[in-house]
N, C-alpha and C positions, 0 to 999 in steps of 0.2 A: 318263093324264096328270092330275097334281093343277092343280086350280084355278088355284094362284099361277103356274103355270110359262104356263098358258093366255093369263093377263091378262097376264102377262111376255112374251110373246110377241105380242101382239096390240099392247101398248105400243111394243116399237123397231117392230112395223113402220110404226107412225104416222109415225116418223121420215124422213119420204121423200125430205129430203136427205141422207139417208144412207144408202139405197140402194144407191147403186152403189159408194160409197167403200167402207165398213166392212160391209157386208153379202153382197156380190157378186149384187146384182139388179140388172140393166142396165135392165131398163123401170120406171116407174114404176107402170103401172095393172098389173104382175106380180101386185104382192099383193092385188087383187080375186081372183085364180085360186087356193085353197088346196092343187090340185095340180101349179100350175106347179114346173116343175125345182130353179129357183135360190130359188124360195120353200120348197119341200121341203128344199135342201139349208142352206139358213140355220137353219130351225127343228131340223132333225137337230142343226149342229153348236149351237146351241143347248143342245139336252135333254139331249146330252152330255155338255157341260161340265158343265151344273148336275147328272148323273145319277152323274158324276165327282166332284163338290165334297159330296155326298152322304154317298155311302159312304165318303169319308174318315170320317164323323159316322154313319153308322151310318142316313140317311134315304132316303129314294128320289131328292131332290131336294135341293137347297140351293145359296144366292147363297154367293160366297167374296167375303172384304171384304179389304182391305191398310190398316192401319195406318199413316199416315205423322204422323213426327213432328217432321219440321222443315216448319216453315212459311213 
């Protein structure tokens, strides 16, 4: 796992109001545990997206951005 994807991941889970909405961790001290279930399954779909957004581009890793033009 490169670097950026690490600190990407260490960053939402800072998020701990968001936890259980948009993440699906029901406990909050979950993400102290790096082998808990629903912490494993957040960082998978994760790595996948970005391992997905990637190889569109030919990288191991990459954010996808959306362009919006009405403001």
């Amino acid at each position: 796992m490169t670097h950026f994807v690490e600190a990407k991941l260490a960053a939402l889970l800072e998020h701990r109001s968001q936890l259980r909405s948009t993440m699906g961790i029901a406990e909050a001290n979950a993400v102290e545990d790096d082998e808990h279930p629903e912490v494993l399954e957040f960082k998978r779909r994760v790595t996948d997206r970005l391992a997905e957004n990637g190889r569109q581009g030919g990288f191991a890793a990459a954010e996808a951005f959306k362009r919006i033009d009405d403001l």
